[in-house]
N, C-alpha and C positions, 0 to 999 in steps of 0.2 A: 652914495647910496650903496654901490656894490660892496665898498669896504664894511657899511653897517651889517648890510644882509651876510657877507662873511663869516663878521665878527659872530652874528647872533648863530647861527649856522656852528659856528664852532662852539659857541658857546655850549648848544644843546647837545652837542655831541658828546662834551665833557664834563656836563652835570647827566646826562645817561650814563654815561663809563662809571661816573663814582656812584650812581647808584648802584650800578652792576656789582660794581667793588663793594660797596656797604653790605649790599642784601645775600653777596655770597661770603664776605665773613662773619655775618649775623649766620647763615647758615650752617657753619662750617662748628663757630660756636657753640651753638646750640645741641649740634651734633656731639660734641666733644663732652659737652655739659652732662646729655643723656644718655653718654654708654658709659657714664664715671662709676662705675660698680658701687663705690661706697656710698655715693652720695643716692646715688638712683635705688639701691636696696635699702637704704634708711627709708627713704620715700616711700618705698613698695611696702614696709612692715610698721610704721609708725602709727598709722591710724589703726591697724590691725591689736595691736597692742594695745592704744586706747581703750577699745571697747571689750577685749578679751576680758572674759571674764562678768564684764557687764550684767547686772538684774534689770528685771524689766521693773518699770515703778507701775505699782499697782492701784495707784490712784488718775493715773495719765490716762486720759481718754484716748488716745493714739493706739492702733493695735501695734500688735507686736508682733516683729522679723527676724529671726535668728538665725545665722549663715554659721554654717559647720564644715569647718575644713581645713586644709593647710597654707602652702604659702598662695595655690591659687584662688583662697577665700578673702585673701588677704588682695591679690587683684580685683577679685568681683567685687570686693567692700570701694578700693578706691573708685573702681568705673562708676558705682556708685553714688560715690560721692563727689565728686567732680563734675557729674553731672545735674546733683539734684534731685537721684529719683528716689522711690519708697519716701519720700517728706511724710507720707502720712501714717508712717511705720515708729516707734521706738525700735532703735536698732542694738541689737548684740551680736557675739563673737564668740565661740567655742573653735580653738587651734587645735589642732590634729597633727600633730607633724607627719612629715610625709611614713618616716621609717614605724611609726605609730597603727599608720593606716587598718581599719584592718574591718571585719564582718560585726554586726550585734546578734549575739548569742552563745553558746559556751564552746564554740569551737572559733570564738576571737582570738586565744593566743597562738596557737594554730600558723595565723596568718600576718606573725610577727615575729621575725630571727629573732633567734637565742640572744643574739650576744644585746639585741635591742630593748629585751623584756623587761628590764631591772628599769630603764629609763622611762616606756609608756606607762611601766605601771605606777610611777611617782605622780601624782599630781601638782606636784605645785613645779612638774617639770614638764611635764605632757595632757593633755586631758584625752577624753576617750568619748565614744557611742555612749556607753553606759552612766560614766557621770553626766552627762549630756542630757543625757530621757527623760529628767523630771524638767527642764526649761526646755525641752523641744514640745513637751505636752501643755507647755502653757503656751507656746507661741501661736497664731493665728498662718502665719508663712513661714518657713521651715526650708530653707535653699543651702543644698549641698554643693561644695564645690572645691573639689579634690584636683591634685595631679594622678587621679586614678590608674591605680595598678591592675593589669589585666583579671588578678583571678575576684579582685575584690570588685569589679564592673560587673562581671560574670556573676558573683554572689549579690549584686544590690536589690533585685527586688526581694527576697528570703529575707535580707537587712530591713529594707523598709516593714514588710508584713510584720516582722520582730518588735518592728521602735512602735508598732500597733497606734498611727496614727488614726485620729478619727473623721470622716466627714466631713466636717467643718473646717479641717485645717487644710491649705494649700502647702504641697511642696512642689520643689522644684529640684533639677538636678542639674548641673551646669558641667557640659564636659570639657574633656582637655583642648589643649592651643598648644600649638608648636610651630617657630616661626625660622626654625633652624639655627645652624652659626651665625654670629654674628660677626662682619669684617668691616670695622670702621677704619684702619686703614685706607682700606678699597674705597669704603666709601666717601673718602674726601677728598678723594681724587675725580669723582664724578661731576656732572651738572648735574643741577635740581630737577631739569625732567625724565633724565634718565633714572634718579631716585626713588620719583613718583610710579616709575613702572616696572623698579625692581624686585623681582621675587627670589624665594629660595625655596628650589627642591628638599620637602623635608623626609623623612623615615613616616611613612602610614599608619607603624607602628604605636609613631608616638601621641598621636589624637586621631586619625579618620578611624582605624580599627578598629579602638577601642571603644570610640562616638558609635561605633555601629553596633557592638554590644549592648551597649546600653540603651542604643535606641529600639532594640528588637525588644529587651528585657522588663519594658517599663510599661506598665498600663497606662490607660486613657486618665486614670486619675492623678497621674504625675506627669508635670510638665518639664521636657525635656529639652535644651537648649544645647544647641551643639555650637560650640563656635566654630570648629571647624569649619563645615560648612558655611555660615554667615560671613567667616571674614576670609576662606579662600577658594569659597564653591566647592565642586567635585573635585578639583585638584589634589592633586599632591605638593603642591607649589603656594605658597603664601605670600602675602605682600609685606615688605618691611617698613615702609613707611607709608604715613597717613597723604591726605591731597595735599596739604599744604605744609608736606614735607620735613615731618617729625619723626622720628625712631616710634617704633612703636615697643620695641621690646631692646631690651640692653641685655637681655642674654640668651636669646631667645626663647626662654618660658616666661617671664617676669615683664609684666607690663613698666614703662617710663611714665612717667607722670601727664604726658601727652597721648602715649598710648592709651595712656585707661581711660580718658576722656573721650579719644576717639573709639576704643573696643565697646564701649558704655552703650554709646549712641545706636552702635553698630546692632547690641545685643537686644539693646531694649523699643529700638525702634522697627526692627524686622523679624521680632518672635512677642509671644503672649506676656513677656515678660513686662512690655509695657501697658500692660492695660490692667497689672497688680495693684 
């Protein structure tokens, strides 16, 4: 009997070890998989691309959502869809590149270097505010979401007043995230729960500041979603990975395919955003 009880005893010991073993190199993989830059930035721009461009079909009873921005419109599209939400939306995509960025009104070039002007003003290379205005007047919801630059945060409500949205339309403004360096090195040399409670001190610069412009700048008729705050509180420090232990960002601005599922949940289920 002692030798059974042993036996089973060792038994469980070393079907626990190889789990250990299994679920920290599924982890370690996964890891690897999600700061793969190529693969991870195909991921972040692919759906983006689909729908750029996109018309709304004018027979669809579904209202219509058009998201305006660069490559972080391009994450708010995946959080988006990963999760399922606006279903009751026809969805489009007007890209801004970032170096494009700029004010609606005739001191737009203004607010875009020289050497960048020949490129924004191409269309079938950049789009803009202005080609923009006649599909933002048809849409029903109207969601900005930039890597906003400081003077062009400072000028968005003068922009909004400009694009002369009406009553009826909902917009929204989604501001920056930054979740700093990312050191995957480092991190696969850690355990999974040290993971789960790791953060990185970021620059304030790079979204709580800016978040704060915008939030001071924006009337009660635009709804303003900071993720900052959502995914790292008052902090200046954010979290890298989600609970269950996924990168959230592979370069620190750019959602991972697990990110944006997790940023999604995050965005839409603790601001107005889900009740669109």
């Amino acid at each position: 009997m002692f030798r059974k009880v042993t036996g089973l005893l060792v038994g469980v010991v070393l079907w626990s070890m190889s789990a250990v073993i299994a679920a920290d190199s599924s982890l370690k993989q996964n890891l690897l998989t999600a700061a793969d830059t190529k693969a991870s930035g195909e991921y972040a721009f692919s759906q983006c691309r689909a729908l750029t461009g996109q018309v709304f079909d004018a027979a669809s009873q579904k209202k219509k959502a058009l998201i305006v921005g660069d490559s972080y419109a391009c994450d708010f599209l995946n959080s988006v869809q990963e999760n399922g939400y606006l279903g009751d939306y026809q969805l489009a995509l007007r890209f801004i590149p970032y170096d494009c960025q700029t004010v609606a009104g005739d001191d737009a070039p203004k607010h875009i270097a020289a050497k960048d002007r020949s490129f924004c003003a191409t269309p079938e290379r950049a789009d803009s505010l202005e080609r923009a205005k006649a599909q933002m007047q048809e849409a029903d919801l109207v969601i900005f979401a930039f890597r906003w630059k400081p003077d062009i945060a400072a000028a968005l409500p003068q922009t909004l007043r400009t694009l002369a949205f009406s009553p009826k339309q909902r917009v929204v403004v989604v501001g920056n995230k930054f979740f700093g360096q990312i050191s995957v090195r480092k991190y696969l040399k850690m355990p999974a729960n040290d993971l789960k409670a790791l953060e990185n001190e970021v620059d304030p610069e790079e979204a709580k500041t800016i978040n704060a412009v915008l939030a001071k700048g924006l009337g009660k008729e635009v709804l303003f979603v900071d993720p900052h705050s959502l995914l790292c509180g008052d902090d200046t420090s954010c979290p890298l990975f989600t609970d269950d232990v996924n990168l959230i960002s592979y370069d620190g601005r750019h959602l991972t395919k697990e990110g944006a599922r997790y940023v999604g949940r995050v965005l839409f289920q603790r601001s107005a955003l889900g009740k669109m």
